[in-house]
C-alpha positions as CSV (number, residue, x, y, z in Angstrom):
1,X,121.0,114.5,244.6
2,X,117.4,115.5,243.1
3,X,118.1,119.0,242.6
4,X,115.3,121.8,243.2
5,X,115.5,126.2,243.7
6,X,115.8,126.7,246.8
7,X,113.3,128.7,248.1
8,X,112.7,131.9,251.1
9,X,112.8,130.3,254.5
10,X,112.0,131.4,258.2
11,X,115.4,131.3,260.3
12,X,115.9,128.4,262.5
13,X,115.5,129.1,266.3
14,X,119.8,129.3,266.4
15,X,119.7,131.7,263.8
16,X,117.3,133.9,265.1
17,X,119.6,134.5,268.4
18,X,122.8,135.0,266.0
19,X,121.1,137.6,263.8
20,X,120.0,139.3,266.9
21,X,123.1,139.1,268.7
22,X,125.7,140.1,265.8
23,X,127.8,142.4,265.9
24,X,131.4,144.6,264.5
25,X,133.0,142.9,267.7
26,X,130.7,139.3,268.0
27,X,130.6,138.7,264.5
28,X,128.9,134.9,264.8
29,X,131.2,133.8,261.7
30,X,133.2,130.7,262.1
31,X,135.9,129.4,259.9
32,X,136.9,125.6,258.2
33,X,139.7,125.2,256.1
34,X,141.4,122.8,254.2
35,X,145.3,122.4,254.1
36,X,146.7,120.8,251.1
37,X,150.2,119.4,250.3
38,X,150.2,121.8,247.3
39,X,149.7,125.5,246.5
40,X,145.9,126.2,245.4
41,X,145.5,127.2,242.3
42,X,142.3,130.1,242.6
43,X,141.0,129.2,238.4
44,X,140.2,125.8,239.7
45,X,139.4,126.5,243.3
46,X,136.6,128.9,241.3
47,X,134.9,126.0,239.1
48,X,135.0,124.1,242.3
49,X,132.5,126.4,243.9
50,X,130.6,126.5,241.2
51,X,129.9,123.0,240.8
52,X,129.3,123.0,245.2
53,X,126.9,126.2,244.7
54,X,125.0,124.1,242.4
55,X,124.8,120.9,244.9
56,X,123.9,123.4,248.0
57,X,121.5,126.0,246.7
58,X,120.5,126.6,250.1
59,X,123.9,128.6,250.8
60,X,123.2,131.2,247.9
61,X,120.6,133.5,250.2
62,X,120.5,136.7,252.0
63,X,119.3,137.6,255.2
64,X,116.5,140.1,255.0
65,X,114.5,142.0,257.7
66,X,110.7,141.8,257.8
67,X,108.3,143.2,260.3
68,X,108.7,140.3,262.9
69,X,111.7,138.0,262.6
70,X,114.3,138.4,259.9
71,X,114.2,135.6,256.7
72,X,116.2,134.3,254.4
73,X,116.0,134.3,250.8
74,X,117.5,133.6,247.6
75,X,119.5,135.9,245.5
76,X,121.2,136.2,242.5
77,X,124.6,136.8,243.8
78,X,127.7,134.4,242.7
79,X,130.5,133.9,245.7
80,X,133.5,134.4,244.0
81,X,137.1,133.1,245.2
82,X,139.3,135.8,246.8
83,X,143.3,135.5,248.3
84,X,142.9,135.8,251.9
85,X,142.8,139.7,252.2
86,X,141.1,140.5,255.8
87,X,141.3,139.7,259.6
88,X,139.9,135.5,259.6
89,X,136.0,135.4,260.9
90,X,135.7,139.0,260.1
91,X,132.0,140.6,259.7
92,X,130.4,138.7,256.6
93,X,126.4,140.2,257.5
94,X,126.1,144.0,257.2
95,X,123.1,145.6,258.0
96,X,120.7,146.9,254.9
97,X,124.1,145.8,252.7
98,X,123.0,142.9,250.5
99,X,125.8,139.9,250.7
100,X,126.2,136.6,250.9
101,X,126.7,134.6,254.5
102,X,129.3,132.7,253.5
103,X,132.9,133.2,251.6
104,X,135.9,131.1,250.0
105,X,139.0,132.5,250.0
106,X,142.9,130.7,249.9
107,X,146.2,131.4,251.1
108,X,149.2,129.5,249.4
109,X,148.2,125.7,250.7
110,X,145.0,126.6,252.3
111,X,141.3,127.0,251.5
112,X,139.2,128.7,253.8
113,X,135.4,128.2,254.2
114,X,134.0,130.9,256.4
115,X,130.5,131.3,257.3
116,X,128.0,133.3,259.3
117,X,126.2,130.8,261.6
118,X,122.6,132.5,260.4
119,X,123.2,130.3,257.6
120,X,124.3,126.7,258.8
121,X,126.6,124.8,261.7
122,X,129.4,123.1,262.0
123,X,128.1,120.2,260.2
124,X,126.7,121.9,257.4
125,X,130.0,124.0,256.9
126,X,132.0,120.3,257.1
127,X,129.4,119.3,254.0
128,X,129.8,122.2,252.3
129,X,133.8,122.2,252.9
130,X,134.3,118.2,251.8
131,X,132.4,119.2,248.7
132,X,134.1,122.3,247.8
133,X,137.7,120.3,248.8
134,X,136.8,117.2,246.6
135,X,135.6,119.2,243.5
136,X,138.6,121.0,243.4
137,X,141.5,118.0,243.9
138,X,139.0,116.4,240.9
139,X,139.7,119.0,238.8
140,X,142.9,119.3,239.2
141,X,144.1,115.9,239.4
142,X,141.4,113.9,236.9
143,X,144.1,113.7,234.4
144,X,146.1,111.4,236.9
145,X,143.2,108.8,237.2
146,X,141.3,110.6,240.2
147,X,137.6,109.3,240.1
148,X,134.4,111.3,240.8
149,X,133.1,110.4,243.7
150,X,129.5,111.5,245.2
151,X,129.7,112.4,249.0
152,X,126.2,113.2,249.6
153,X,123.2,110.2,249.3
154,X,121.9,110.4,246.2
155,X,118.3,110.6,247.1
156,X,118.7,113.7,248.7
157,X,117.1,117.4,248.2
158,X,116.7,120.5,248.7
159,X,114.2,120.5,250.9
160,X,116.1,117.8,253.0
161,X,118.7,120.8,253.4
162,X,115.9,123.3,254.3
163,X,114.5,121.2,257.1
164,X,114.1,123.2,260.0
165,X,114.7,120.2,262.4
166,X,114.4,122.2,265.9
167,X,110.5,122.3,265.2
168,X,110.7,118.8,263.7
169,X,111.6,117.8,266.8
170,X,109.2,120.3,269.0
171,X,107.0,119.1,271.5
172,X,105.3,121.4,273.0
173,X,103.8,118.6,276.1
174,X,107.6,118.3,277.2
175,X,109.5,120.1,280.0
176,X,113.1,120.8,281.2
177,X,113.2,121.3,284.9
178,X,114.6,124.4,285.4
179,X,117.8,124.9,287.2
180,X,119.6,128.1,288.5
181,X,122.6,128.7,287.1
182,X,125.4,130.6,289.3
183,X,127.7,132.9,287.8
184,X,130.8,131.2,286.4
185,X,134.5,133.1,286.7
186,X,135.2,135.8,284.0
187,X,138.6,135.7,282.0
188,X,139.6,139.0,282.3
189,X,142.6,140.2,280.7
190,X,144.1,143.2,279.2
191,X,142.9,143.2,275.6
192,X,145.3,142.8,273.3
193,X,146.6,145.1,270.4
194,X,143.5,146.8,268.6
195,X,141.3,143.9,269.7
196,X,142.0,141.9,267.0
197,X,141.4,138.3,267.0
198,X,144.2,135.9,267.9
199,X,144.0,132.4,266.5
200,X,147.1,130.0,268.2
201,X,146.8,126.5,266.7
202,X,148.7,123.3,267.6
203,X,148.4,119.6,266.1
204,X,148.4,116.1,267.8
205,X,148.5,112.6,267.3
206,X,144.3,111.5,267.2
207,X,146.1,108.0,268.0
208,X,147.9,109.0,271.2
209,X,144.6,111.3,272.4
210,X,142.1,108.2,271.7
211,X,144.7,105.6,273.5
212,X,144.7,108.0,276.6
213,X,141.0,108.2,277.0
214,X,140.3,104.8,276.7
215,X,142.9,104.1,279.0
216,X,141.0,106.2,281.5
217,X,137.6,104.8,280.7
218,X,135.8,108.3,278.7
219,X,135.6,109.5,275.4
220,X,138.3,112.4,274.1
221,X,135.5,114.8,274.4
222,X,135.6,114.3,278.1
223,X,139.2,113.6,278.5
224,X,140.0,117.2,276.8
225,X,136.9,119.0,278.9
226,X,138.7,117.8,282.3
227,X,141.9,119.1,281.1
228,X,140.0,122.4,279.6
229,X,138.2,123.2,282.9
230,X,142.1,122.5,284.7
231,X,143.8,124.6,282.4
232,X,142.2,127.8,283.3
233,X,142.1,126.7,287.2
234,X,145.7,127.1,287.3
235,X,145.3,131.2,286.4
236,X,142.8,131.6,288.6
237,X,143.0,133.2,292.2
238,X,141.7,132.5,295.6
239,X,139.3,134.3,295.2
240,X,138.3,134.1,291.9
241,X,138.1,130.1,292.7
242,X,135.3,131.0,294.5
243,X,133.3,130.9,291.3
244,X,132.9,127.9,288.9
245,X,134.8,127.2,286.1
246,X,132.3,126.6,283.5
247,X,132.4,125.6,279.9
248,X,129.5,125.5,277.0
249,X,130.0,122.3,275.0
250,X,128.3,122.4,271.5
251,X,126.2,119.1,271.0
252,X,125.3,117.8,267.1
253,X,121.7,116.8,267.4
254,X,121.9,114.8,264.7
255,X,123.4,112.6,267.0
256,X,120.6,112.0,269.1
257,X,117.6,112.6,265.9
258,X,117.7,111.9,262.2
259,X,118.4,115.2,260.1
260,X,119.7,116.1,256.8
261,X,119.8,119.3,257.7
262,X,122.1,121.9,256.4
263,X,120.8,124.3,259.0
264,X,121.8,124.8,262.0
265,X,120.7,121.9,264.5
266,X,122.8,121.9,267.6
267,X,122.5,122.1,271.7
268,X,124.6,122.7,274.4
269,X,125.2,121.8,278.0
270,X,127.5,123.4,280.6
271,X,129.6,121.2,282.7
272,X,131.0,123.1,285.6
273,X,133.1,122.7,288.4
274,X,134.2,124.5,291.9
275,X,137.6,124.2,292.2
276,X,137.0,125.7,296.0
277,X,134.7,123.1,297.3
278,X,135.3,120.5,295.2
279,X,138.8,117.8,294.6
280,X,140.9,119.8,292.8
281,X,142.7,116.4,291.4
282,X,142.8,115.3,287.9
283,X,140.9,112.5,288.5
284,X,137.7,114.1,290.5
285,X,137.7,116.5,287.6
286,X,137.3,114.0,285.4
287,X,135.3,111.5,287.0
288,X,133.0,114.5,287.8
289,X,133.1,115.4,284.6
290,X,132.0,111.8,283.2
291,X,129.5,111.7,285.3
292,X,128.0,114.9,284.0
293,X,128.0,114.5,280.0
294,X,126.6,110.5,281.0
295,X,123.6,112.7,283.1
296,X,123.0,115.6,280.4
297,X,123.7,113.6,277.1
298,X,120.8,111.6,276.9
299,X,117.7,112.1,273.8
300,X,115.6,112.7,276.6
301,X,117.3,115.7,278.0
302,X,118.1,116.9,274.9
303,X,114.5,117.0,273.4
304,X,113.4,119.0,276.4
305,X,115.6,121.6,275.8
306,X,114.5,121.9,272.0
307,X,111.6,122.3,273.5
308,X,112.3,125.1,275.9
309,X,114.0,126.8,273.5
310,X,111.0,126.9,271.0
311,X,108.7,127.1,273.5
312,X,110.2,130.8,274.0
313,X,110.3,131.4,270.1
314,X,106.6,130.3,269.2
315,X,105.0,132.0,272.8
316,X,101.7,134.6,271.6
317,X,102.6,137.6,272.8
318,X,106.6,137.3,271.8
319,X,106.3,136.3,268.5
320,X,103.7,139.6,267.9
321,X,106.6,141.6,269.3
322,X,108.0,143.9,266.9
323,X,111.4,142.8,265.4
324,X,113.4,145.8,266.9
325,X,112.1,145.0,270.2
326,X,112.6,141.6,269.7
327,X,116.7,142.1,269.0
328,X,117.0,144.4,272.0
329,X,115.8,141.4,274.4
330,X,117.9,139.0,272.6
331,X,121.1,141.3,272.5
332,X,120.4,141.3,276.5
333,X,119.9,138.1,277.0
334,X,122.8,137.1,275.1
335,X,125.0,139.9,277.1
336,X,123.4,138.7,280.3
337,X,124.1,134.6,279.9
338,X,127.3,135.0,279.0
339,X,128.3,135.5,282.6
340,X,127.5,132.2,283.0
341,X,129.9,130.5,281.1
342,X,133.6,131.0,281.0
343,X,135.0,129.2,278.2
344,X,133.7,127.7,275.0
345,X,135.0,124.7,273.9
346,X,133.8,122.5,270.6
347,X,134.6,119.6,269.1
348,X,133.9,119.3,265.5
349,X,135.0,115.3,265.4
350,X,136.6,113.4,262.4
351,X,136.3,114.7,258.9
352,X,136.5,112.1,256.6
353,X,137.8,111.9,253.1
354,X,137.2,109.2,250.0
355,X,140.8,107.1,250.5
356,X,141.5,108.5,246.5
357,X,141.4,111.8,248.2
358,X,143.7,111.3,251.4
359,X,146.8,111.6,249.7
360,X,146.8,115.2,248.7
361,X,144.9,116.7,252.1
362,X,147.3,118.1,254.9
363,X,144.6,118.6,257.7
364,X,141.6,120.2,258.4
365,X,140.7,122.9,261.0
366,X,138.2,124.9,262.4
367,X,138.0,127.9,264.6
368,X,135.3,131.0,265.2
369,X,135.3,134.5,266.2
370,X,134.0,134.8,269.8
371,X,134.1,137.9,272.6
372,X,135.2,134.8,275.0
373,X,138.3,132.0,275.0
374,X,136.9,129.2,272.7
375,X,139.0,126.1,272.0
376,X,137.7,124.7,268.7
377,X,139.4,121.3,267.5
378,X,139.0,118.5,264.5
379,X,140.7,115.8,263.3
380,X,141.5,114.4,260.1
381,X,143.5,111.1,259.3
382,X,146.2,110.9,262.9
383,X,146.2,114.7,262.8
384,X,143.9,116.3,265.8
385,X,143.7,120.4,265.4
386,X,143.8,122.4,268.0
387,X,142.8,126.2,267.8
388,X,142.3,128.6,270.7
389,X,140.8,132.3,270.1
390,X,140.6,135.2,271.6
391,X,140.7,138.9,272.1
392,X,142.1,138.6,275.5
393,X,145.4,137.9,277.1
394,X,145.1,134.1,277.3
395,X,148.4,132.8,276.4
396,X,148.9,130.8,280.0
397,X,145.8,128.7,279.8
398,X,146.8,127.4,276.3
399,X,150.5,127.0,277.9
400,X,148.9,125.1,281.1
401,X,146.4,123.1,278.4
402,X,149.3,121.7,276.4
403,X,151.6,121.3,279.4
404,X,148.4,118.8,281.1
405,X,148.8,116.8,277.6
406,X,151.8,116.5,277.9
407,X,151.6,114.8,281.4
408,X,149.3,112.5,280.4
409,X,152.1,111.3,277.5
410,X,150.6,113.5,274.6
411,X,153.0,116.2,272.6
412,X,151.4,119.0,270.7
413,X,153.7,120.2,267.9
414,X,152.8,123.8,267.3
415,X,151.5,125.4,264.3
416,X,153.1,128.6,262.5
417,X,150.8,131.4,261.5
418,X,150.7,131.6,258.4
419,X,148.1,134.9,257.6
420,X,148.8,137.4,254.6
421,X,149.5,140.9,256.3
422,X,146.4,141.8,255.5
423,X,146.6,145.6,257.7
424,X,143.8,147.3,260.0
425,X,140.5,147.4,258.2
426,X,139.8,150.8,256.7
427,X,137.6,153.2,259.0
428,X,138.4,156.3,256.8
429,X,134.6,156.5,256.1
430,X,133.4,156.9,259.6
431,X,136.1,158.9,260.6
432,X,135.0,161.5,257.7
433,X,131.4,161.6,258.8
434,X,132.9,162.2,262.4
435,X,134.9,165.3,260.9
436,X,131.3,166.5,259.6
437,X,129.6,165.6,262.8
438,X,132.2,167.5,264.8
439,X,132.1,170.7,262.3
440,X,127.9,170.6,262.2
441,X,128.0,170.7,265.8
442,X,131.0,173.9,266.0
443,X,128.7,175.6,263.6
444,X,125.6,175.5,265.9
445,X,127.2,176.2,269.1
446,X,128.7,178.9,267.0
447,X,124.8,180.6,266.2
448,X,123.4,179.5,269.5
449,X,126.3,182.2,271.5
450,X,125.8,184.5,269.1
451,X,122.4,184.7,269.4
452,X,122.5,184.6,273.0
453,X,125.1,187.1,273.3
454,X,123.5,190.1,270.4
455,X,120.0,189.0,270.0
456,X,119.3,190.0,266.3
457,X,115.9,191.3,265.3
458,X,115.8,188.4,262.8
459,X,116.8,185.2,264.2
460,X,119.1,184.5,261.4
461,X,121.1,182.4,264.3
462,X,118.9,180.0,265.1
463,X,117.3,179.5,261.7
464,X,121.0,178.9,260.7
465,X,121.0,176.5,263.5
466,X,118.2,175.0,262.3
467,X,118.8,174.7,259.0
468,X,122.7,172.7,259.9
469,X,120.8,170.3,262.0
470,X,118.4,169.3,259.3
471,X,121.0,168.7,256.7
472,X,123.1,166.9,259.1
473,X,120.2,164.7,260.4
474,X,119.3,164.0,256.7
475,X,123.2,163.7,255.7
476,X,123.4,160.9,258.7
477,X,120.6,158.9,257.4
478,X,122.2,158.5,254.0
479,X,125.1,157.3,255.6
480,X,124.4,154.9,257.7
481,X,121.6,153.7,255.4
482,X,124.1,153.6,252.3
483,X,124.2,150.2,251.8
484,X,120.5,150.0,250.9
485,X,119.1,153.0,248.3
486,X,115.4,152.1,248.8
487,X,115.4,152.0,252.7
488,X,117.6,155.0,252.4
489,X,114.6,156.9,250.4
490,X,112.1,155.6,253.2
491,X,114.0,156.8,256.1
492,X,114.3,160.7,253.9
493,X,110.7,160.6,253.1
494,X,109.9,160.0,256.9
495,X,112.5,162.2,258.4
496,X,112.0,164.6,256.4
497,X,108.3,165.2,256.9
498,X,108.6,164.9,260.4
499,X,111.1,168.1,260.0
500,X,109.4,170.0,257.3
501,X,106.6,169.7,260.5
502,X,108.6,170.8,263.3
503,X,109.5,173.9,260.9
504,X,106.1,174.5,260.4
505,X,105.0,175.0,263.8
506,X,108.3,176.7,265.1
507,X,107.5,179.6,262.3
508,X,104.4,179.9,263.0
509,X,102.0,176.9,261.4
510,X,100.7,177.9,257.7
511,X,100.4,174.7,257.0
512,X,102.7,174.1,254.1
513,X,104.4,171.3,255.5
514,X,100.9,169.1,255.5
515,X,99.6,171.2,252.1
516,X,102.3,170.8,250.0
517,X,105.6,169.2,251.2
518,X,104.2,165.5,252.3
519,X,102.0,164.8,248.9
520,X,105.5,166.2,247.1
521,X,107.9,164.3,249.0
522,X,105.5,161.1,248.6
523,X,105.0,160.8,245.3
524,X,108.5,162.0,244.4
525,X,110.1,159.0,247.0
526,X,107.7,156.7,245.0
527,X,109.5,157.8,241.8
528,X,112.6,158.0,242.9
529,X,112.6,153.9,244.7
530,X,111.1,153.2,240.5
531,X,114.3,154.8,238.8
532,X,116.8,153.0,241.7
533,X,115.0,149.5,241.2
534,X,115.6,149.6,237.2
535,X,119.3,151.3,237.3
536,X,120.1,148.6,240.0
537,X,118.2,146.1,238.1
538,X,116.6,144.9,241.4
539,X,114.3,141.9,241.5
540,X,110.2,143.1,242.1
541,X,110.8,141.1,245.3
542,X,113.6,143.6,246.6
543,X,111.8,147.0,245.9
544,X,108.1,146.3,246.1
545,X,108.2,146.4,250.0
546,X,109.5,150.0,250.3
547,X,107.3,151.0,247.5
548,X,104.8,150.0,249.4
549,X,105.6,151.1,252.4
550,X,105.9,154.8,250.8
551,X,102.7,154.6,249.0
552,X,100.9,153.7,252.3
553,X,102.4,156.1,254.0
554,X,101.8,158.7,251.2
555,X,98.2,157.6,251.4
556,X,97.1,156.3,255.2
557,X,98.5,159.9,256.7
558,X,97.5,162.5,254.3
559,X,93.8,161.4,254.6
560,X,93.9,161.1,258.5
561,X,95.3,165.0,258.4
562,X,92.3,165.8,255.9
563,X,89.8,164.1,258.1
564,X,91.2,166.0,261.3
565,X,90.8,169.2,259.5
566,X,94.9,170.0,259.7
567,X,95.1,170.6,255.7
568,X,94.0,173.5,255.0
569,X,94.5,173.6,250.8
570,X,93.7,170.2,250.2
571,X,94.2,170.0,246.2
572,X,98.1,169.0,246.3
573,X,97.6,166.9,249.7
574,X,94.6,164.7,247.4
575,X,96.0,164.3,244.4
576,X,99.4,162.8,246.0
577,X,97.0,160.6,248.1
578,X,95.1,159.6,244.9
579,X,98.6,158.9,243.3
580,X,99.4,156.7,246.5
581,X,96.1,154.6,246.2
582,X,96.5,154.2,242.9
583,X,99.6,152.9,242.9
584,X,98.5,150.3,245.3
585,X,95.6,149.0,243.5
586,X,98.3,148.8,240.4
587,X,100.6,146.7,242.3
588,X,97.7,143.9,243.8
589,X,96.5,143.9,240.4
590,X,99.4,143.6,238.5
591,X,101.5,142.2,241.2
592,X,99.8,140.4,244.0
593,X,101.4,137.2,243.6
594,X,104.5,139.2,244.7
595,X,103.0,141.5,246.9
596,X,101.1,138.6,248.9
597,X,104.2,136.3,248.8
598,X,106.3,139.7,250.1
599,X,103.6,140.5,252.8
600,X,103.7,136.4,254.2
601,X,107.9,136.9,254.3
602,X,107.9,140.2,255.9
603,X,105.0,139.5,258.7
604,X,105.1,135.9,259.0
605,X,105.8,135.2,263.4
């Protein structure tokens, strides 16, 4: 593979909606492991991902924020190999914290690839995973005459991996008739303990599965949909039957267009069916449901719905839409479609292994976190994993699914949980600043009575009052901002003026806040982001933005208040304006291949 730095990229159009749309509870991270016959030994399982980092550059990135969408970009960070020692598909992308999007971690046998779906799909996390799987067993067993063997073609690069293959494939002349979806039946079940997330996983014969199917004429995709949508029929009410059952079926576009893509480059479509109005036999469900992947999975329909999809992305007046904004719609449109579907169910297909390598490889498997029921499977060798998940009481469906294979002549043999007891993760830190919170908000209900009820000649009270506010709205910023030092020092500098303001006025105006407080508080932030860059040893590309963003700020709004007349001594105000403008000629003369390449990252649409 001709090997090249990877270099800052625009998110895909599927990233976009899972950077918008993450969250504590939705946390858009998927997970595929390797089981092996033997115990995994973390020394060698660490070189492994070495050598893999250096084949997939593209993984070693972090998602940043800019003005309009967010980016990705490469970093200096090294993933290192951990025991399993958290909740699987837990939160891998914190806001303002700077981490990788993916992370390798093992438990006795097992090797665990998880990844936040910003960064690539299931395809791209098989790659990476066969990679990572085959360094190791190298390592480890090149003393027994185990070859070297390359996976990926030879002639392929970087950029291959960086191809953003959903505008590849854009065509902005095509359109998807639209059709109007219908609300599909909710699984709604009393939420199990603390909400965690439940993985139950079972294995079958790929053999017995692929003899079935063909037996009944379709593919096992469309054999195990049939049985899916049936599964959850049989929990389902009268009336609740009178809404579809409805599943969203993941679709590998590299199917249907060439891609080496590592990104992500997948579709969906949504077969459905009314157990009410329609045959409620097995075999209307699954000639109905034939029928419908034979209708949707065509290139045809498939490039029109690329091309819906971007055709939202790349419209004028969205794409000028602030990025803020921008997440709200998306975090509603995600929260509103989600009532039309009531399952998930994906099929990663075959992973395949060199023949050398077969021998020491148990299975493969694959499941994500997700606020719905999702059935995830794979297959590797005979062996076909199953995994469902979910944060709900869903225990029958999976009984009623495995109970349907087994009618059709298929046994499941079920899989033991094997998870370190890893505990509840730590929330020690918020429930601290909630302590605070509580006590700030005692202490000025406390002034505000007292001052109602004796009415002191000096308002000592309220200025008390005041005064807990502003240290507890300044206090909050730092916390919730502590992950990131420089956007931490924007937010003070801002806040802070705007307070310093309000004070001002509500004592009277003598303009100290505009005189003396916003040059000072300028020129000090701009000192202050200097000293945290260098201690944190920050690339220019990481602090040059909020350094910017001060200096402008310490520049653009004391001149509009000495043009309107509000400053009253200007001396302090100009020289911190003068230091601001300065600063800025300094950095495009010094810096303005950075500060151009920063300004293309953080406003590009």
């Amino acid at each position: 593979m001709s090997k090249k730095n990877a270099r800052w990229r625009k998110l895909d159009n599927a990233a976009k909606l899972y950077s918008a749309a993450s969250n504590k509870k939705d946390t858009r991270v998927f997970r595929f492991y390797c089981e092996l016959k033997e115990e995994v030994n973390p020394k060698a399982l660490q070189e492994a991902l070495n050598q893999t980092i250096e084949t997939f550059p593209t993984f070693l990135m972090v998602l940043r924020k800019g003005f309009f969408w967010h980016y990705l970009e490469p970093c200096n960070l090294r993933p290192i190999v951990k025991e399993e020692y958290k909740e699987p598909c837990s939160r891998l992308y914190i806001r303002d914290k700077k981490t990788l999007l993916f992370e390798v971690t093992y438990y006795k046998k097992r090797i665990n690839f998880e990844v936040f779906h910003v960064l690539t799909d299931g395809t791209g996390a098989t790659e990476f995973l066969k990679e990572l799987v085959k360094n190791y067993l190298y390592l480890v067993h090149k003393e027994e005459g185990l070859e070297q063997i390359t996976l990926l073609p030879e002639d392929m690069t970087v950029q291959d991996q960086e191809d953003d293959s959903f505008l590849k494939y854009y065509s902005k002349n095509q359109k998807r008739p639209k059709k109007r979806k219908l609300n599909a039946f909710q699984i709604r079940r009393k939420k199990k303990d603390g909400n965690h997330l439940h993985v139950h996983e079972s294995v079958v014969s790929v053999q017995a599965v692929l003899k079935r199917s063909r037996e009944l004429g379709v593919s096992m995709t469309i054999f195990l949909t049939a049985l899916f949508m049936m599964a959850i029929n049989e929990e389902m009410s009268k009336m609740q039957k009178k809404k579809p059952v409805v599943l969203m079926v993941p679709v590998n576009l590299r199917k249907f267009f060439p891609s080496s893509s590592m990104l992500n480059f997948f579709n969906w479509i949504e077969p459905g069916y009314n157990f009410t109005t329609q045959d409620q036999s097995f075999e209307a469900v699954l000639k109905y449901t034939k029928e419908f992947f034979e209708t949707e999975l065509t290139k045809e329909k498939m490039s029109a719905h690329i091309s819906e999809l971007l055709a939202l992305e790349l419209h004028p007046i969205l794409r000028l839409a602030p990025l803020e904004l921008k997440n709200l719609c998306i975090q509603a449109g995600a929260k509103y479609s989600e009532k039309n579907t009531t399952a998930i169910f994906s099929n990663m297909s075959a992973v395949k292994m060199p023949a050398s390598y077969v021998p020491y490889i148990e299975r493969f498997g694959v499941y994500t976190n997700t606020p719905k029921l999702e059935l995830c499977l794979c297959s590797f060798q005979d062996k076909l994993s199953f995994a469902f998940t979910s944060r709900y009481d869903t225990v029958n469906i999976e009984r009623n699914f495995y109970r349907l294979l087994k009618e059709q002549g298929i046994t499941s043999e079920k899989v033991k949980p094997e998870f370190p007891k890893t505990g509840k993760p730590s929330e020690q830190e918020m429930k601290v600043y909630k302590i605070y919170s509580f006590l700030c908000i005692a202490i000025v209900a406390a002034m505000l009575v007292t001052d109602l009820n004796f009415h002191p000649r000096i308002r000592w009270t309220l200025f008390t009052a005041g005064g807990v506010v502003t240290m507890w709205i300044a206090s909050s910023i730092g916390f919730f901002k502590r992950y990131n030092l420089l956007k931490n020092a924007m937010w003070q500098l801002i806040i802070g003026t705007i307070i310093s303001f309000i004070w001002d006025a509500l004592t009277g105006w003598h303009s100290w806040s505009v005189d003396l407080v916003l040059p000072i508080m300028s020129v000090s932030t701009l000192a202050a982001m200097f000293v945290i860059a260098k201690v944190q040893k920050s690339p220019v590309r990481e602090y040059l933005i909020y350094e910017i963003m001060a200096a402008g700020y310490g520049l653009i709004l004391p001149v509009i208040l000495l043009l309107c007349g509000v400053v009253k001594n200007p001396t302090v105000s100009m020289f911190g304006a003068l230091t601001c403008f300065l600063f800025l000629v300094a950095v495009i003369l010094f810096k303005g291949r950075e500060f151009k390449e920063e300004m293309q990252k953080n406003l590009h649409v």
